[in-house]
Backbone as ProteinMPNN parsed JSONL, in Angstrom:
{"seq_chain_A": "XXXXXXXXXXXXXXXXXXXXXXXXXXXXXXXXXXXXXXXXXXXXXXXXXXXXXXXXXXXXXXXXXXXXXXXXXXXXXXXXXXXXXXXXXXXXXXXXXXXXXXXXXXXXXXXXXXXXXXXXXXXXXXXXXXXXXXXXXXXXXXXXXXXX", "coords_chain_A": {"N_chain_A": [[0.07, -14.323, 0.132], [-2.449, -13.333, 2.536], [-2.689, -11.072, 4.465], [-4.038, -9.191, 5.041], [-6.937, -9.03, 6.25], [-9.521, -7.862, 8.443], [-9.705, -7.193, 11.185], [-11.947, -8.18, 13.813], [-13.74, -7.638, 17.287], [-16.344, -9.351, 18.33], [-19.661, -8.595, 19.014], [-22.76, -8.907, 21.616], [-24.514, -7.556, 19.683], [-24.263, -8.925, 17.261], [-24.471, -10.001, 14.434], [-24.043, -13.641, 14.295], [-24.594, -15.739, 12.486], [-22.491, -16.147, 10.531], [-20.379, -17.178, 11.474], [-21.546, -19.016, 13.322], [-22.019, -20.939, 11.104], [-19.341, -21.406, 9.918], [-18.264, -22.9, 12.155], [-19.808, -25.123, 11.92], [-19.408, -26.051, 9.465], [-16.965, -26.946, 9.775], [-15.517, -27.254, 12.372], [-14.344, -30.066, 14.558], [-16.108, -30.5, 16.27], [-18.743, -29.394, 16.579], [-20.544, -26.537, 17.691], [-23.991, -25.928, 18.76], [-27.048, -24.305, 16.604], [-28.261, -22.989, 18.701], [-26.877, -22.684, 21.119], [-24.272, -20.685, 19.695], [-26.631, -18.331, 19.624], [-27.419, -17.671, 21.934], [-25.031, -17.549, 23.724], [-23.128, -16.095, 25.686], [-21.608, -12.703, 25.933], [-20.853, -11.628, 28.581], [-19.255, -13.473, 29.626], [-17.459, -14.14, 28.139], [-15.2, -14.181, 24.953], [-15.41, -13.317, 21.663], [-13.592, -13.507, 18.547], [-13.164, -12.449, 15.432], [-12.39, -12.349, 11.656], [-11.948, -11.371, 8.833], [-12.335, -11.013, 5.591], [-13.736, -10.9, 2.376], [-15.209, -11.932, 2.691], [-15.904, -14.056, 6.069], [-13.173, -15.262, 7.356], [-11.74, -16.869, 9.789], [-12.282, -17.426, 13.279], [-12.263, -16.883, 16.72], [-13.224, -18.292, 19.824], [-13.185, -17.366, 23.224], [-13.362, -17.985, 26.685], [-14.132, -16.416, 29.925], [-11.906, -16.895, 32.522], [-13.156, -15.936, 35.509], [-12.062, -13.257, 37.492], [-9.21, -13.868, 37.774], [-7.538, -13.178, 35.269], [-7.278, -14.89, 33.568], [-7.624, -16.642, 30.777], [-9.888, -19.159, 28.239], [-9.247, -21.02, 26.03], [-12.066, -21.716, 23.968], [-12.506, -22.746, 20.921], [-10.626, -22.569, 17.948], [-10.876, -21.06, 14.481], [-9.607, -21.555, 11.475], [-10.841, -21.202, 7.938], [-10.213, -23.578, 5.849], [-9.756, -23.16, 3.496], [-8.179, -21.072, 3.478], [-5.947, -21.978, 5.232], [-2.389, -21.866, 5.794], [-2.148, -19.92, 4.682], [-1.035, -17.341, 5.199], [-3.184, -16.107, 7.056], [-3.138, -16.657, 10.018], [-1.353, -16.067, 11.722], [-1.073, -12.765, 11.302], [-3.841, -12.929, 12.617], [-4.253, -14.333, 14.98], [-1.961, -12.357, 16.287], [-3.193, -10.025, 16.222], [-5.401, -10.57, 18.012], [-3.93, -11.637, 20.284], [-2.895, -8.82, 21.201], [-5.398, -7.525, 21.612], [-6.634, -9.11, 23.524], [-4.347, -8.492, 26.011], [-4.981, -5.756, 26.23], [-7.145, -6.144, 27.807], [-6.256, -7.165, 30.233], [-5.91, -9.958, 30.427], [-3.92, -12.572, 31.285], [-3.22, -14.77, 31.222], [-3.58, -17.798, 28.688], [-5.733, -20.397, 28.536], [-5.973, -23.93, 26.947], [-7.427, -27.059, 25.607], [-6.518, -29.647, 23.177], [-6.782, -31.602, 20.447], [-4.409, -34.489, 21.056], [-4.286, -35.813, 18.399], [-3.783, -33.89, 16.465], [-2.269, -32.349, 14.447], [-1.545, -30.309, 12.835], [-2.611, -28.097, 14.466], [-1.313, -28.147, 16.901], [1.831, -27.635, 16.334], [0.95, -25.182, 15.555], [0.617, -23.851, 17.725], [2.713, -24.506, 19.04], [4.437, -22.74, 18.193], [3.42, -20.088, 18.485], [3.656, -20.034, 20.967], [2.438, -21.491, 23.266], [2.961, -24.053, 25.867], [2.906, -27.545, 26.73], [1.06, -28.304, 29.193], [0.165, -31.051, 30.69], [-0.748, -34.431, 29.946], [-4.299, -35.665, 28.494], [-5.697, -38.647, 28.848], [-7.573, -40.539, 27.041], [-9.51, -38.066, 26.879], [-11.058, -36.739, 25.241], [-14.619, -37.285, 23.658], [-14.643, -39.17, 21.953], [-12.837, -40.899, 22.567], [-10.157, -40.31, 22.036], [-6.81, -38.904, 23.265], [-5.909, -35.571, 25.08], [-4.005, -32.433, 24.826], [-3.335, -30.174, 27.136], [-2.899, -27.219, 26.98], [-0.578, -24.138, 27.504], [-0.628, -20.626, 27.835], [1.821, -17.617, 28.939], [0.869, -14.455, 28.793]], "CA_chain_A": [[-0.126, -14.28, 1.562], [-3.358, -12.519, 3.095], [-2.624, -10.462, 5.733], [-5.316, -7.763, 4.96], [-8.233, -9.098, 6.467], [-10.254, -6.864, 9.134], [-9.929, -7.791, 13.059], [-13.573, -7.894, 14.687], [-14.404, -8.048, 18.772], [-18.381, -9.395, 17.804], [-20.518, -8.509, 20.719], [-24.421, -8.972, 21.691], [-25.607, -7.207, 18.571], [-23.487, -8.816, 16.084], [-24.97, -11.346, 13.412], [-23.082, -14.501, 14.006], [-24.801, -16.627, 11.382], [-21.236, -17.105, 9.627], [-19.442, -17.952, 13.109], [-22.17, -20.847, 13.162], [-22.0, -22.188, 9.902], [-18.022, -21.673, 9.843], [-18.363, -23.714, 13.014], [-20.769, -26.12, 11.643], [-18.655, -27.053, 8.322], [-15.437, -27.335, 9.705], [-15.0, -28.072, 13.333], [-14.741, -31.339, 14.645], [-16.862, -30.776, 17.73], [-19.414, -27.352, 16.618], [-21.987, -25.723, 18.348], [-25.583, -25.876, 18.08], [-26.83, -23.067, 16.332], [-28.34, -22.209, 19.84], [-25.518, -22.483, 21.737], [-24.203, -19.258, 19.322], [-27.636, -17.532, 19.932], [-27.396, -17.761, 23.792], [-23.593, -16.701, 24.173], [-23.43, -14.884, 26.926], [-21.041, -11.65, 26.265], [-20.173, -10.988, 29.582], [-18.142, -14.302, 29.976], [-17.192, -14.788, 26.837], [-15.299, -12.927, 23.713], [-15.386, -13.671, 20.162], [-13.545, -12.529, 17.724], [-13.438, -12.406, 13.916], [-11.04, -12.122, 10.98], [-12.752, -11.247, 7.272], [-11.745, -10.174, 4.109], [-14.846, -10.781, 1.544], [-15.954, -13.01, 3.962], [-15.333, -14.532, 7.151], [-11.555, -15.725, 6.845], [-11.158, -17.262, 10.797], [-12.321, -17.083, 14.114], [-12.263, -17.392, 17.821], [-14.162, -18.069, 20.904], [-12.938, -17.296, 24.048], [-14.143, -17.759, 27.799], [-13.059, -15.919, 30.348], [-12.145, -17.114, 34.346], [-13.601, -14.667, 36.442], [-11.04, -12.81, 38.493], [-7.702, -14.142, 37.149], [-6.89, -12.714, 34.064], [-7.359, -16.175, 32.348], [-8.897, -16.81, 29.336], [-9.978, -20.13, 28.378], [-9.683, -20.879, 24.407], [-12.712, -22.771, 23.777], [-12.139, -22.836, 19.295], [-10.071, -20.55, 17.123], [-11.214, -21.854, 13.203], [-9.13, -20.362, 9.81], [-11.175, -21.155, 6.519], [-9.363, -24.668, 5.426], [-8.849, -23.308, 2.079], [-6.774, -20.416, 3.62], [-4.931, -22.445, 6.086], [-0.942, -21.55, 5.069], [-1.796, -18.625, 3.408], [-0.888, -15.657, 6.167], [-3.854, -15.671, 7.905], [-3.442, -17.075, 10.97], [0.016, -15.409, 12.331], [-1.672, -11.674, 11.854], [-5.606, -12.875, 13.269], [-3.238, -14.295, 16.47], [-1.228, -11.162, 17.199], [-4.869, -8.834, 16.75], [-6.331, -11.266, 19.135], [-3.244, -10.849, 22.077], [-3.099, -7.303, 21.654], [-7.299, -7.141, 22.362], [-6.503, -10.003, 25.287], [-3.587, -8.175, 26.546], [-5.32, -4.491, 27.127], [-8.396, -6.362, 28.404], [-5.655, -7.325, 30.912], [-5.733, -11.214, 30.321], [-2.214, -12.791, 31.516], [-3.002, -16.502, 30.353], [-4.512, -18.774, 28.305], [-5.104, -22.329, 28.277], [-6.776, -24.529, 25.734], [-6.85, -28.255, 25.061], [-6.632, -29.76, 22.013], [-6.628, -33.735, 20.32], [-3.154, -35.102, 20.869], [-3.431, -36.136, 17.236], [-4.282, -32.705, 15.588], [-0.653, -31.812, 14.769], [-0.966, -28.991, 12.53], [-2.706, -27.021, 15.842], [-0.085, -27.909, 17.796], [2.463, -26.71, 15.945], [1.072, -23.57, 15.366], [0.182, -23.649, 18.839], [3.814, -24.571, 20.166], [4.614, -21.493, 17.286], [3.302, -18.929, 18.82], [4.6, -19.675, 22.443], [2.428, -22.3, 24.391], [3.619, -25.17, 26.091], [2.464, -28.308, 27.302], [1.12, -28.964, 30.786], [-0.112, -32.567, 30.685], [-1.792, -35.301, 28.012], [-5.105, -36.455, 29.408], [-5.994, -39.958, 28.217], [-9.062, -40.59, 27.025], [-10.289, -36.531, 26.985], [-12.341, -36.594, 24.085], [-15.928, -38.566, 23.817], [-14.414, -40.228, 20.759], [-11.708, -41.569, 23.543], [-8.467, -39.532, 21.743], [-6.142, -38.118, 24.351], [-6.304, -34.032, 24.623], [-3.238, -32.149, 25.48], [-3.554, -29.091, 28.111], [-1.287, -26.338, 26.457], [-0.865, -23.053, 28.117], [0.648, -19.373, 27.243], [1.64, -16.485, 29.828], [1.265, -13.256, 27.997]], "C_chain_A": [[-1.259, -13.307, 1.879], [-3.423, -12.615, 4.329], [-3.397, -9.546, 6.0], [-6.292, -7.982, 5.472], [-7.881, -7.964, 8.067], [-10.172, -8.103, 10.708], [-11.187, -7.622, 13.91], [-13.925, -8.194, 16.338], [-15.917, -7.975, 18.297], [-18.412, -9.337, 19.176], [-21.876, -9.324, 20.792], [-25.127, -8.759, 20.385], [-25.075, -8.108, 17.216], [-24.623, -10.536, 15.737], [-23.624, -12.572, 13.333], [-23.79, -15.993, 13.278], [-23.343, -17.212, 10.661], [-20.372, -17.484, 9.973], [-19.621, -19.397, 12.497], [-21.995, -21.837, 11.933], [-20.505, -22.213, 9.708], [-17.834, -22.866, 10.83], [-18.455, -25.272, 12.879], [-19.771, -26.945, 10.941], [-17.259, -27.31, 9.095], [-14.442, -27.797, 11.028], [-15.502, -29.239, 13.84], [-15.793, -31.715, 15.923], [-17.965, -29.259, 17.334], [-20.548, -27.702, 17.432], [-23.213, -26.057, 17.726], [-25.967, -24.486, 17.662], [-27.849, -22.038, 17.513], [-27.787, -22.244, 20.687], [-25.175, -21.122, 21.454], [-25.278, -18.418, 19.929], [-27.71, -16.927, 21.585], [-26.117, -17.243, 24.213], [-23.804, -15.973, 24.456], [-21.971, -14.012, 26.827], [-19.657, -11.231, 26.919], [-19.013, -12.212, 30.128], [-17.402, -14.928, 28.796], [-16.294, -13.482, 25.884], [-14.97, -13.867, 22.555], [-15.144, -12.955, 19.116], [-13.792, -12.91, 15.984], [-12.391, -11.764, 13.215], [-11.903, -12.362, 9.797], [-11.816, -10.327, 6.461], [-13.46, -9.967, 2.946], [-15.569, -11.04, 2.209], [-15.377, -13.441, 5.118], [-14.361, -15.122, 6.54], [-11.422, -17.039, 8.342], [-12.094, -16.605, 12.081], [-12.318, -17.51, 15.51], [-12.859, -17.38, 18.805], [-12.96, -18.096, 22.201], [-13.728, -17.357, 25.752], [-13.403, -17.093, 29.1], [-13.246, -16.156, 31.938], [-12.261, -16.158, 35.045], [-12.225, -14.459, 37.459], [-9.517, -13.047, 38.943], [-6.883, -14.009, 36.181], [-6.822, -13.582, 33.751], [-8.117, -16.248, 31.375], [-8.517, -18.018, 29.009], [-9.962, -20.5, 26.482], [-10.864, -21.945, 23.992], [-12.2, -23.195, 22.433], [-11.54, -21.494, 18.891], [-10.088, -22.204, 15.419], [-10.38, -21.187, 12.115], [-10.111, -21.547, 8.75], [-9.743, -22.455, 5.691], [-8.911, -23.952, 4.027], [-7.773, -22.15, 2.133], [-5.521, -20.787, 4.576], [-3.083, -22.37, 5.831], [-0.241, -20.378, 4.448], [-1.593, -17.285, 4.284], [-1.945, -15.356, 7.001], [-3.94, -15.974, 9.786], [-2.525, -16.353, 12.428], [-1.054, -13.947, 12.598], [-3.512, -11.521, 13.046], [-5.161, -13.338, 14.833], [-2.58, -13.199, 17.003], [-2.412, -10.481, 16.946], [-5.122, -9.781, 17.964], [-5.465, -11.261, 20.518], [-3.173, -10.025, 22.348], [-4.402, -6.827, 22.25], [-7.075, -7.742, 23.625], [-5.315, -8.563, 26.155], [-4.345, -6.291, 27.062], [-6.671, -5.009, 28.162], [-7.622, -7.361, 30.124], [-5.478, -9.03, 31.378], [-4.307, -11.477, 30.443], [-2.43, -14.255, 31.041], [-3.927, -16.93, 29.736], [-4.486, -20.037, 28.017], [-6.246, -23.048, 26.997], [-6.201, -26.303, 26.045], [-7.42, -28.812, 23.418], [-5.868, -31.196, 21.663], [-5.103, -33.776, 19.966], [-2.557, -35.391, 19.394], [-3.569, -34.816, 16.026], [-2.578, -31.845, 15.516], [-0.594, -30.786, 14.217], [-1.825, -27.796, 13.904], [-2.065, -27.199, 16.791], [1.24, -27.399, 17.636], [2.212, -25.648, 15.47], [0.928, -23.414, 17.173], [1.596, -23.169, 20.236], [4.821, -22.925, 19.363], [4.75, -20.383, 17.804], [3.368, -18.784, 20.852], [3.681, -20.888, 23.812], [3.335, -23.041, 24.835], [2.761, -25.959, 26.955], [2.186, -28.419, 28.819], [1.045, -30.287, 30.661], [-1.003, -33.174, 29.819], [-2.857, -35.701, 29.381], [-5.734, -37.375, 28.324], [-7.767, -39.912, 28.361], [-10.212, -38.817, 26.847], [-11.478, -36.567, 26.363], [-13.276, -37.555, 24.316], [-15.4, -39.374, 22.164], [-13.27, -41.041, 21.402], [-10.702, -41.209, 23.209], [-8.436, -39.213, 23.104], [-6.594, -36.538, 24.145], [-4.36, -33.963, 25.552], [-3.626, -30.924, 25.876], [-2.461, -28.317, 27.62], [-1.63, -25.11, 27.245], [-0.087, -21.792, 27.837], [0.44, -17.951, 28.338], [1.7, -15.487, 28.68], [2.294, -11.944, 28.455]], "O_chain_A": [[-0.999, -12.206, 1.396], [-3.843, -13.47, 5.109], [-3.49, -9.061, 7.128], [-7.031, -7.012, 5.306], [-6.85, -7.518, 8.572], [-10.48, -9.261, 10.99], [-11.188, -6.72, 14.747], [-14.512, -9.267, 16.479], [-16.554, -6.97, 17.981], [-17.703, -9.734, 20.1], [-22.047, -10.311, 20.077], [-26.051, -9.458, 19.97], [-25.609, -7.848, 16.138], [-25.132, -11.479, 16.343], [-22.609, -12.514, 12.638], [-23.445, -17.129, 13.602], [-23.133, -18.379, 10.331], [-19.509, -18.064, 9.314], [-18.985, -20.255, 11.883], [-21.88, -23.061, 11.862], [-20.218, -23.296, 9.199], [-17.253, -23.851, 10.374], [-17.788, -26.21, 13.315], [-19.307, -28.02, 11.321], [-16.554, -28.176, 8.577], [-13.334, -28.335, 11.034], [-16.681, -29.58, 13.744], [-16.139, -32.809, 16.369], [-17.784, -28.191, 17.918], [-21.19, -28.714, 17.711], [-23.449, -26.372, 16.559], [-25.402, -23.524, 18.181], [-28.132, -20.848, 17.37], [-28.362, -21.532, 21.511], [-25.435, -20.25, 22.283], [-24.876, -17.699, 20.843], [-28.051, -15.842, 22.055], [-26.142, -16.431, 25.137], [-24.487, -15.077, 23.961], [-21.077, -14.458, 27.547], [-18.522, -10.874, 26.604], [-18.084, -11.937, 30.887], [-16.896, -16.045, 28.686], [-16.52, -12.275, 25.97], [-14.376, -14.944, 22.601], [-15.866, -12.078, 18.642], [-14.669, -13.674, 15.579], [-11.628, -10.925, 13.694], [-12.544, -13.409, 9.701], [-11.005, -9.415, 6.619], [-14.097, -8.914, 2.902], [-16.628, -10.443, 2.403], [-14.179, -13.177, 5.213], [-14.459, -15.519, 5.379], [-11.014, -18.146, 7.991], [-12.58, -15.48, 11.973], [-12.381, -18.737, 15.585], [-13.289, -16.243, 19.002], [-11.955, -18.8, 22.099], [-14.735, -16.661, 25.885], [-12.193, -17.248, 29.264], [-14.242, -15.825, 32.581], [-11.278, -15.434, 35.201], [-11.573, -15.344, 38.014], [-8.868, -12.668, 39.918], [-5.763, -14.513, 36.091], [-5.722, -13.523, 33.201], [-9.28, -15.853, 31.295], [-7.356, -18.385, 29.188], [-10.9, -20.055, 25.821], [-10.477, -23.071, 23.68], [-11.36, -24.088, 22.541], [-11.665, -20.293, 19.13], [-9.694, -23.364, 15.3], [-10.672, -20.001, 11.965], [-9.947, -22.75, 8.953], [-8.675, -22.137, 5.169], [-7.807, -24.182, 3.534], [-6.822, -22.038, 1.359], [-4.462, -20.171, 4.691], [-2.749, -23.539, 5.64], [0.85, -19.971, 4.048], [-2.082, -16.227, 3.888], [-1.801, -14.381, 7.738], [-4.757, -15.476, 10.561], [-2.858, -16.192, 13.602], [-1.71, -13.824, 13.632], [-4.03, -10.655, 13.751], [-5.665, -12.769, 15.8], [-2.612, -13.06, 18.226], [-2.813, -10.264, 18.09], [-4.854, -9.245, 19.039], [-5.964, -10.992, 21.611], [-3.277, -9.77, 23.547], [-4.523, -5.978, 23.134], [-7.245, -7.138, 24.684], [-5.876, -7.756, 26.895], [-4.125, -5.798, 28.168], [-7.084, -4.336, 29.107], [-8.316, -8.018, 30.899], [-5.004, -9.347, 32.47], [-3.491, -10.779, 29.841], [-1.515, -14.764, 30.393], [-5.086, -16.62, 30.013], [-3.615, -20.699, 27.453], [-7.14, -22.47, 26.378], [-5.123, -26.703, 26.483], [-8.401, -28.459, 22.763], [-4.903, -31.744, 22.195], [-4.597, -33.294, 18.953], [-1.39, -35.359, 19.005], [-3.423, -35.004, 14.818], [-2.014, -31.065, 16.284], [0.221, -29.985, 14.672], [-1.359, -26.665, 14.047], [-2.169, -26.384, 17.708], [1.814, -26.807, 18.55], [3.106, -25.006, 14.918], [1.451, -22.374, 17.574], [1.715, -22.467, 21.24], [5.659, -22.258, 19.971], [5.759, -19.679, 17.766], [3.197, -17.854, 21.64], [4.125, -21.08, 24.945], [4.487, -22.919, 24.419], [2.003, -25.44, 27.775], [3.118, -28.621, 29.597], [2.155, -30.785, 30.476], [-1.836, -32.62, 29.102], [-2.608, -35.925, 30.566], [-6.169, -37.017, 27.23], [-8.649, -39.551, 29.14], [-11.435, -38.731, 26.733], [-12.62, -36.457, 26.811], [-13.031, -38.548, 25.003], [-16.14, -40.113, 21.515], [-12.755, -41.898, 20.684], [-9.824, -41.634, 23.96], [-9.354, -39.178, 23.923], [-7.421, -36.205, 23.295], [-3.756, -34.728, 26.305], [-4.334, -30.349, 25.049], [-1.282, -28.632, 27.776], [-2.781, -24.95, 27.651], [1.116, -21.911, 27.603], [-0.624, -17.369, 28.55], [2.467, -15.646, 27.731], [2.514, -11.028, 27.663]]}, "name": "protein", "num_of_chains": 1, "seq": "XXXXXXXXXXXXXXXXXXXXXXXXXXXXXXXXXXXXXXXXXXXXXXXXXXXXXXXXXXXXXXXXXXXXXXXXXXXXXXXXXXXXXXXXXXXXXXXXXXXXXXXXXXXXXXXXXXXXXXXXXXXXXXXXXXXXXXXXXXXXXXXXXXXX"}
């Protein structure tokens, strides 16, 4: 089980070359690698989870003036998927939300992507509503949401 990796809030200065290419290889929708370059900061947080190397990470956006935060991606390293990382890089990441005084977050995510929904329904969301058709590949998305 690796639970040892390092918890990172990346800012402005931070080299996110291994965001992007974590991005690149492994989600089903990534960024351009100027998209990363341009992330704007001040509406945004991103964190990070390493051991040798990047292990996992997450983007966040944040609704102005409601303590919401919006989950755009949170990625783990397919070949550690099972292996402990995902439980400890989730509780660092509500404890940072939670002093930064965030009370919710919502996310959607493809109806048929079941192992992120059960980690998802895991660690305490719950469903608002399926929207048909969400995705540009025409999958459904489901709207999950978590009070902190």
């Amino acid at each position: 089980m690796n639970t040892t990796g390092n918890f990172h809030e990346l800012g402005p200065a931070s080299n996110l070359n291994d965001v992007a290419q974590m991005d690149e290889k492994h989600f089903p929708h990534p960024w351009k690698p100027l998209d990363w370059k341009e992330l704007d900061f001040s509406k945004h947080l991103l964190y990070s989870w390493s051991g040798e190397k990047l292990e996992a990470f997450a983007l966040f956006g944040l609704v102005p003036g409601d303590g919401t935060a919006h989950l755009y991606k949170i990625q783990i390293d397919p070949a550690l998927q099972g292996k402990g990382v995902s439980l400890p890089f989730w509780s660092a990441i509500l404890e940072n939300l939670r002093q930064k005084n965030v009370k919710n977050i919502y996310l959607e995510v493809e109806s048929s992507n079941d192992r992120a929904i059960g980690f998802y329904k895991k660690v305490g969301f719950s469903c608002l509503r399926r929207v048909k058709g969400y995705y540009s590949n025409g999958s459904d998305g489901l709207m999950l949401q978590i009070t902190l």
